[in-house]
C-alpha positions in Angstrom: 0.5 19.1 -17.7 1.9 22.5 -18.6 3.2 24.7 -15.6 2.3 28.4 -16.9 4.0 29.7 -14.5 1.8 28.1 -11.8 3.3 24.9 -9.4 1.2 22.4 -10.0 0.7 18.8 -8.1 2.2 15.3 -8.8 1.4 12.1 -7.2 4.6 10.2 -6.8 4.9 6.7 -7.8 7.9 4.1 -7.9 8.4 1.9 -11.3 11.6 -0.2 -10.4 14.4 1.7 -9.0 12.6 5.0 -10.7 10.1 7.3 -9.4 7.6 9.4 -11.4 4.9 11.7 -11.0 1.8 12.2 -12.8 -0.8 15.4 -12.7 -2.8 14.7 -9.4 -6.0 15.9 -11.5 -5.7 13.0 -13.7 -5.8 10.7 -10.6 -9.4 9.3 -9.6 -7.9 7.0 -6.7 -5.5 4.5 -5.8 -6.6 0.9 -5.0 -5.0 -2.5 -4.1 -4.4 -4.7 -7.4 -7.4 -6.8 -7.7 -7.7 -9.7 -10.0 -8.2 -8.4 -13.2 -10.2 -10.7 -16.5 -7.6 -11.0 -19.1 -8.6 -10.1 -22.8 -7.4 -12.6 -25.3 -4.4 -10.6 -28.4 -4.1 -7.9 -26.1 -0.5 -6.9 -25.7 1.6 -8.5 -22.7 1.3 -4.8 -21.2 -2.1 -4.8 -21.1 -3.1 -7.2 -18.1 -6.9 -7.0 -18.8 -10.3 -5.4 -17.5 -12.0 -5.0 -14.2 -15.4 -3.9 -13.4 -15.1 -0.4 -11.0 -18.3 -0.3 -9.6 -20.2 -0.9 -13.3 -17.5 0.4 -15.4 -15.1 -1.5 -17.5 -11.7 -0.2 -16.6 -8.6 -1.5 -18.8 -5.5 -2.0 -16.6 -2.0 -1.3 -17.9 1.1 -2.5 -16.6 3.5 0.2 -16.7 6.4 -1.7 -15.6 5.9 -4.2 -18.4 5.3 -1.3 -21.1 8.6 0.5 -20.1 10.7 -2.4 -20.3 10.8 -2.9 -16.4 10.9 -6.4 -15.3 8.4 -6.7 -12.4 10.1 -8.1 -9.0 8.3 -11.2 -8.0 5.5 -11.3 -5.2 6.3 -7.8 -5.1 3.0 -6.1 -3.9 1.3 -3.8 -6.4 -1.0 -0.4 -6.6 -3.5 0.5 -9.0 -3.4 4.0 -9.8 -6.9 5.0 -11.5 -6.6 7.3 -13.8 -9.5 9.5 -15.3 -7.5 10.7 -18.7 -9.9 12.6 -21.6 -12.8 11.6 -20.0 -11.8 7.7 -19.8 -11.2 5.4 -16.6 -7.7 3.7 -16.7 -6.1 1.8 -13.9 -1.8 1.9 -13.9 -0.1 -0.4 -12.4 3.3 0.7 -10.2 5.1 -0.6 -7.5 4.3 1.9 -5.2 2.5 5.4 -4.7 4.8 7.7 -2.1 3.3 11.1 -1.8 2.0 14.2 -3.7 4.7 16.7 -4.9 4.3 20.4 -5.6 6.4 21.4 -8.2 7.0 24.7 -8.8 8.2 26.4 -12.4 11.8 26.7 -11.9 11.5 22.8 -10.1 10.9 21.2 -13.5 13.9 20.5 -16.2 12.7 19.9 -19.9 13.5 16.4 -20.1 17.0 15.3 -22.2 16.8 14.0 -25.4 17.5 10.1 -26.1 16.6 6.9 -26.8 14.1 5.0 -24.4 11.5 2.5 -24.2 9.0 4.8 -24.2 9.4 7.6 -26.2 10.5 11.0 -25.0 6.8 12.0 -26.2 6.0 10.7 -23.0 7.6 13.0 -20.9 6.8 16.3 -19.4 10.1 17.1 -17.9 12.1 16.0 -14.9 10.7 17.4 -11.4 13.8 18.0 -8.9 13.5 19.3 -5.5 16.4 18.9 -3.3 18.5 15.1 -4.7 14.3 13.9 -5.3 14.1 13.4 -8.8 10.7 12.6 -10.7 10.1 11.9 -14.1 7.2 13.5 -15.2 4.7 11.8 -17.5 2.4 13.0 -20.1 -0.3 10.7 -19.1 -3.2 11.4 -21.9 -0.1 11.3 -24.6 1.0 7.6 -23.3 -2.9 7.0 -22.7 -3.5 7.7 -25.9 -1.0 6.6 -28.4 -0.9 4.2 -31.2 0.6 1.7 -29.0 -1.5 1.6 -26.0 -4.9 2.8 -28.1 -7.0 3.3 -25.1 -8.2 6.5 -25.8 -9.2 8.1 -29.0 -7.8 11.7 -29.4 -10.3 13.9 -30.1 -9.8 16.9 -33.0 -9.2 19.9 -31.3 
């Protein structure tokens, strides 16, 4: 997600206490969490597989892969994701509302240590006290951790 100059679109979602936003072009739709078939050595983050209407869609947990601890019976969104020509389902907490962000709305993001990498993030969004941090969704998508998609060389 690069801004150019240009506002672009975020959907906002809520991860714990935090909210983020990803590039609403990345975004195929947003479904209720259905039962998902759990692959066996897959990391903890990884919940498993469901089949979207044929295809095989992995399903990551991002609260688990940024350290979050889920609240219990807390109900749950799938956000599916169509990221370098793959289909990924997210897992958050909640999906609020789409965000235009202009250029002078978004704050390169401050250096430090997380559980995620700052490789991971675009910037931080800010209109008004509304804060979102913005992710880099085909660079968490595809990294050595998560795997799920295989870089292609430019």
């Amino acid at each position: 997600m690069t801004t150019e100059n240009k506002p672009i679109e975020v959907l906002a979602f809520r991860l714990g206490e935090e909210e983020y936003g990803v590039d609403i072009l990345k975004i195929q739709e947003i479904r209720g969490h259905d039962p998902v078939t759990r692959i066996a050595n897959a990391p903890d983050f990884i919940e498993g597989v469901v089949n979207l209407r044929g295809i095989i869609v992995p399903i990551v947990d991002l609260r688990l892969r940024f350290g979050i601890t889920p609240a219990a019976n807390q109900p749950r969104v799938v956000v599916i994701l169509n990221v370098l020509g793959r289909v990924i389902g997210m897992v958050v907490d909640s999906v609020s509302d789409v965000v235009r962000l202009g250029p002078d709305d978004i704050r390169p993001a401050p250096e430090m240590g997380s559980s995620f990498g700052a490789d991971f993030l675009l910037g931080l969004g800010t209109i008004d006290e509304r804060m979102l941090i913005l992710l880099d969704i085909e660079g968490l998508m595809s990294s050595s951790e998560l795997g799920l998609i295989d870089r292609l060389a430019a």
